[in-house]
Each structure stands twice: as structure tokens, then as C-alpha cells.
MIRO-935302 format. One record per atom (N, C-alpha, C): residue in one letter; x, y, z. Coordinates in pm, whole numbers, plus 50000, padded with zeros to 5 digits. Example, Ala and Ser with C-alpha at 12.3 -4.5 7.8 and 13.67 -1.06 7.14 Angstrom:
# residues 2
A513194943150780;A512304955050780;A513204967050780;S512854977550708;S513674989450714;S512905000350787;
END
This chain:
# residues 192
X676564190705967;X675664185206065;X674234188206020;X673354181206032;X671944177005955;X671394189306104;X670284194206052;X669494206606155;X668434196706156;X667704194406269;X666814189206304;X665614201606299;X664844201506160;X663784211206199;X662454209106260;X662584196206322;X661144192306384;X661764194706536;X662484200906584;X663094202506748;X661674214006791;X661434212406928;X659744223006960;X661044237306953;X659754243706933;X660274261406921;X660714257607095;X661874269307106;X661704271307267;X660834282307271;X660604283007437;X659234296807455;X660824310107467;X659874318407503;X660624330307552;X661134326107693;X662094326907705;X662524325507844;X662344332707971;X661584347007909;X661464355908038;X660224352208018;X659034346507967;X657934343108007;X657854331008092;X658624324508151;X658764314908222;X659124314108344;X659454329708391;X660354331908478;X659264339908561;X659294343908695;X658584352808765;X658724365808723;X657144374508724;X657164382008653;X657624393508698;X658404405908653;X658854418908688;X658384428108606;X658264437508663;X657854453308587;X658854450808458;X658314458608351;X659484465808233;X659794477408254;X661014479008173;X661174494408180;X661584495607950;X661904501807955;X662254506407817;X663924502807814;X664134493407692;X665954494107573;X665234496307477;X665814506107379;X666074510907289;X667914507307229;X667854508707098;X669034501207019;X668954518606900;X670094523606838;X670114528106736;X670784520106606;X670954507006652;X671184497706554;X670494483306585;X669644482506598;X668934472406613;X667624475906604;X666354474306570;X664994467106609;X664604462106641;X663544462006722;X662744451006790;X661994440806706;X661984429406718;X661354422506626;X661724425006400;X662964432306414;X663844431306268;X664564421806289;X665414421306174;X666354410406165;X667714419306201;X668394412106253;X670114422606318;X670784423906168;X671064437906191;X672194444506088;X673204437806073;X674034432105976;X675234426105923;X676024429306012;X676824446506067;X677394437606207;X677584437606317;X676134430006333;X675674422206456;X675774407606457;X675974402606351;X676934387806310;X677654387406304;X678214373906314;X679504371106285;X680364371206142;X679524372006090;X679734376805947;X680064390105937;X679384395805989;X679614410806008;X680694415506069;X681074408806199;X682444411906208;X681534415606434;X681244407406461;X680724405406582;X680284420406646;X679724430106607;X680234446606686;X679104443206779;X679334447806863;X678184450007025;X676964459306974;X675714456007013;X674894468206938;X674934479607044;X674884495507035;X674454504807129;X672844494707165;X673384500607304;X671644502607390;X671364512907421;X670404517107516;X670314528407593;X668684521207682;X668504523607816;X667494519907918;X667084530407974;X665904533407991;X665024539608077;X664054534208128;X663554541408224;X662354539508354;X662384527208401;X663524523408500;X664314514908561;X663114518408704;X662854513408792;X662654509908936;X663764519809003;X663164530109056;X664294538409176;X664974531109239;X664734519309300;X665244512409356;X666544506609260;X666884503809158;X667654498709080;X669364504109167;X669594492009178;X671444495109229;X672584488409178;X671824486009035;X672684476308975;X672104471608838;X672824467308702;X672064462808589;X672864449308564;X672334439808503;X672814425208458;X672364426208289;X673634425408224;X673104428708049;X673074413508016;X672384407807919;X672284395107848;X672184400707698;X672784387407629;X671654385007526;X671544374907481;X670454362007458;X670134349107476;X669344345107303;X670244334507267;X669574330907174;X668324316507174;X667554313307165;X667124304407277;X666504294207174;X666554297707068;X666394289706931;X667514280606875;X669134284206913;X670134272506841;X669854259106935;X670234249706840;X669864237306862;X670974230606940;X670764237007031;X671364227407158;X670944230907260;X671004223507375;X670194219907486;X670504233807551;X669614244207601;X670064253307691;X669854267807601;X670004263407471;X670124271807383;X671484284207405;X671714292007336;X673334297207332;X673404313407400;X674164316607444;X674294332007515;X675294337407456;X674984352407385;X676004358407302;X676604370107398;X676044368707503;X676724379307577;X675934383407711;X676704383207832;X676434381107959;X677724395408041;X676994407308065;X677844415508178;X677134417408274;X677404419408426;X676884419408545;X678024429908594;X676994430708725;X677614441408798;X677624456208689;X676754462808640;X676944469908599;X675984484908681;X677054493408696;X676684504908747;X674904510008728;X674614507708842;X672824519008829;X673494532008759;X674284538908742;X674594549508653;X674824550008526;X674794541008481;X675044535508365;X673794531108260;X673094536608201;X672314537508107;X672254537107958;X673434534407951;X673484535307789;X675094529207761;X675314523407614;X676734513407610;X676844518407424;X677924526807405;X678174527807283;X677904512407148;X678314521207053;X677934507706946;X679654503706949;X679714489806914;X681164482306931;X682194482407071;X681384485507161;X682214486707316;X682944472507352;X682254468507314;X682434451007348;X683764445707242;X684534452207157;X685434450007045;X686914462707053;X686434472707085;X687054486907080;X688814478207074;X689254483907010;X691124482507015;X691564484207148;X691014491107233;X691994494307331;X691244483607465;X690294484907426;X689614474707570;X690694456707498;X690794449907392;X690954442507370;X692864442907356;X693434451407365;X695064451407402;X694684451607576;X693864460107611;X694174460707802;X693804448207837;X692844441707821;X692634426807808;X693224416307818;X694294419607747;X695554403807698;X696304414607827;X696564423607874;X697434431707962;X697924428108076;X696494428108114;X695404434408266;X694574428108249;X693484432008381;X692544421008358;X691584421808261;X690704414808258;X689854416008125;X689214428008106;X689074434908046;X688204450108007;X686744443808050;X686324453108037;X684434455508024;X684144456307874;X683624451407853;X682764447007735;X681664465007683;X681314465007791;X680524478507834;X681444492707832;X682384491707834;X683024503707876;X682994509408000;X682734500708116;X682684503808267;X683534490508326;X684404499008431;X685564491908475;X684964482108596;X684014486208657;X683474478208755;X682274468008696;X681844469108575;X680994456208530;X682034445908484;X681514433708508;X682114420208475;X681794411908380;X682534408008305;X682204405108163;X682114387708228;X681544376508139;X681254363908192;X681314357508080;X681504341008052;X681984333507949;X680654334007874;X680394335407769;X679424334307658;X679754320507611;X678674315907527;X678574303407472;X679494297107425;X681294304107355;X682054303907312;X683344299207419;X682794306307574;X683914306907669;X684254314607639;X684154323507586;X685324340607569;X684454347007626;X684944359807640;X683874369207694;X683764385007572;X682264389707575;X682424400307459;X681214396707395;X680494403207323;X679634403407260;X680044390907131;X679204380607133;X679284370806966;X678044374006938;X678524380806765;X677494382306681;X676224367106619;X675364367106607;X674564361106543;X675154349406424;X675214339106424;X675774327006358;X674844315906369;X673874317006306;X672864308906293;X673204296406184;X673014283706229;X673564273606088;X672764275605970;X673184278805856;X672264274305727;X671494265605704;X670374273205682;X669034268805633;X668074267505763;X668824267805873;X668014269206025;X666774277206017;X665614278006081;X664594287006100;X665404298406175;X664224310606143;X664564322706230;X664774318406337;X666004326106409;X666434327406543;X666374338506534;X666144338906728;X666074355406841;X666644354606923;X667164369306890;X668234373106968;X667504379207067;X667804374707247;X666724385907329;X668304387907369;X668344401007363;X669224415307449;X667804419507570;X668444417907671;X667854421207798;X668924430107921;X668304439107974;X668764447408088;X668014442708185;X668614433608283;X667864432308354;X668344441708509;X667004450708559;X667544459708679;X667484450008786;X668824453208915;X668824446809034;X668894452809127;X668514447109252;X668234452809371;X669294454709473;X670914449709386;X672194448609470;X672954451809330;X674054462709362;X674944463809322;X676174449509255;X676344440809300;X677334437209291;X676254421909297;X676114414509164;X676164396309182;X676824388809254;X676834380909340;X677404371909441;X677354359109337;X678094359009254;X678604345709099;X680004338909202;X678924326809204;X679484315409316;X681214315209243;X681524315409109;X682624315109041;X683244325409014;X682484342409035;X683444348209005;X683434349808866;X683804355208772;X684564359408650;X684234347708560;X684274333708610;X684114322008556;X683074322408564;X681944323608606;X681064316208644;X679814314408448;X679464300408497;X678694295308366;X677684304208369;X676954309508204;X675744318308207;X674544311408233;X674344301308241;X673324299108312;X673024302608425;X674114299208481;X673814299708639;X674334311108683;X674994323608617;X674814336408659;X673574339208630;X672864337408496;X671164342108477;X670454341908596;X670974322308640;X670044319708747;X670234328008864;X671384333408916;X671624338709033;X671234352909013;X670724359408895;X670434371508901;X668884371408910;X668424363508900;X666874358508881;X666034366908993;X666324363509147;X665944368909258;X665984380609277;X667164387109239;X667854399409229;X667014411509137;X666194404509037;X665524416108930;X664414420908970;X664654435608986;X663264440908982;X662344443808888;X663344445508777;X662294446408597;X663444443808528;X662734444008416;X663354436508330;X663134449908183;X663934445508082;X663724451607981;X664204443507831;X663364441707752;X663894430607649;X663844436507510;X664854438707449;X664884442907281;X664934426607199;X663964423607123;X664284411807045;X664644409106889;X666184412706851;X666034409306712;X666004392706656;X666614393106496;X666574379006448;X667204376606341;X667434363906309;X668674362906255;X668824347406131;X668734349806025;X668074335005958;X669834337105849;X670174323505820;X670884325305709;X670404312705641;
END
């Protein structure tokens, strides 16, 4: 398939959005503004990157994890990974949580694991329809793509996702929209 390199850049998507406080993500495998480690692709073999968040809003009773590529060339641009409902206690997500052997046998089991390693966050269909962290798969010869990994803090425990488990990432984004009190954005990137 021919890449259209005259398509407009998209903007950042959280600059478009009403604005919220930040707080701090940090990655021990990722950088902000680097290019993602081999595996953080799909090449690499898809692994979830560690995070870790601080100076969240006291108020925080809840986190919504993303991470949005907003550069592939299709309309909407692509989501590599969408968990909600994730514990205000919860501050930090090992590296490969989203893959681990045992979350992915309890899975096919029981119901779907957490992506996160927390039984009460809800994992949601990524661009693929699966759920789980997808590594970086940018088409050849494409311009740099960014990856935004975002924590976004909420003001309710628990997303009201008109679908449930199903529900499309857009329109969980959208339904968490109201819900954020800050936001926090790590941005890597990704060229092949």
C-alpha cells in the first residue's frame, strides 16, 4: 500500500482537548521524546513499557492508561493500548505486564486479565480489537510516528463505558474526557 506522505501532521491530541493540570510518568524503558526500544515494537516482540506516576491531584480516585499513536494513516489515527478503571493506588505497572505467561493462560481461562497487573482495571479493544499493549508497527518508509502513553487521573473510580469491556477507544477516551483531572503524557517514536 503506497503511504501518502503529503497527509497534514495530526496535532497532539491532548492539546485539543480542555486543559488539566500535569502530574509526572516516568518510563525505565522508554524516553520522552527518544525513539521506543526494540521491545516496544512489534518487532520486538510487543512488551508493555514500565511506568511509574506521581503528583496526581488528591482528589484522584481512579487512573485511565492510554497510549495513542496519532500519526498512522488512518482516520482517527491507531491506539496501542487503552486500561481504565485503574486503582488511585496504583502508581506504577511493571515492564511486560501486559504479556506475562500467566495473565495470558488466565485470560483464555477466566475473564480477561489486566494488562496492568490489577484485577479491578479493565483492559479495552486496541486498534487490533485485542486487548494488551501493541508494540509500535509503523509502515516502511512512513515519517516518524508518536507514541503518547498517557495516565490520565479521574475524579471516579470506576468509567461508566456505555459497552462495558467492549467498548470502542475512542469513545472510552471520549467518556473519560470529563472525568480527568490531570493528565500526564510520556511521548516516544517510532520510524522504520
Amino acid at each position: 500500500m503506497a503511504i501518502d506522505m503529503n497527509r497534514p501532521v495530526a496535532p497532539d491530541p491532548y492539546s485539543i482537548l480542555p486543559r488539566v493540570p500535569g502530574f509526572t510518568v516516568t518510563s525505565t524503558d522508554i524516553q520522552h521524546g527518544q525513539p521506543l526500544p526494540v521491545p516496544q515494537t512489534a518487532d520486538g516482540g510487543n512488551v508493555s513499557p514500565q511506568l511509574s506516576w506521581s503528583g496526581f491531584p488528591d482528589e484522584t480516585r481512579g487512573f485511565f492508561l492510554t497510549c495513542f499513536d496519532p500519526d498512522a494513516p488512518r482516520e482517527g489515527g491507531f491506539w496501542h493500548w487503552l486500561v481504565a478503571d485503574i486503582p488511585a493506588s496504583v502508581t506504577s505497572i511493571p515492564t511486560g505486564a501486559s504479556k506475562s505467561v500467566v495473565k495470558v493462560i488466565a485470560s483464555k481461562i477466566f475473564a480477561p486479565a489486566s494488562s496492568v497487573g490489577v484485577q479491578e482495571a479493565l483492559d479495552l479493544p486496541n486498534g487490533l480489537g485485542t486487548v494488551g499493549f501493541i508494540g509500535a508497527n509503523p509502515q516502511k518508509g512512513d515519517r516518524v510516528h508518536r507514541y503518547i502513553f498517557a495516565v490520565h487521573a479521574l475524579d471516579v473510580d470506576h468509567l461508566d463505558l456505555p459497552h462495558g469491556r467492549r467498548t470502542a477507544a475512542a469513545l472510552a477516551a471520549a467518556t473519560a474526557v470529563p472525568h480527568t483531572v490531570a493528565r500526564a503524557v510520556l511521548t516516544a517514536t517510532c520510524q522504520r
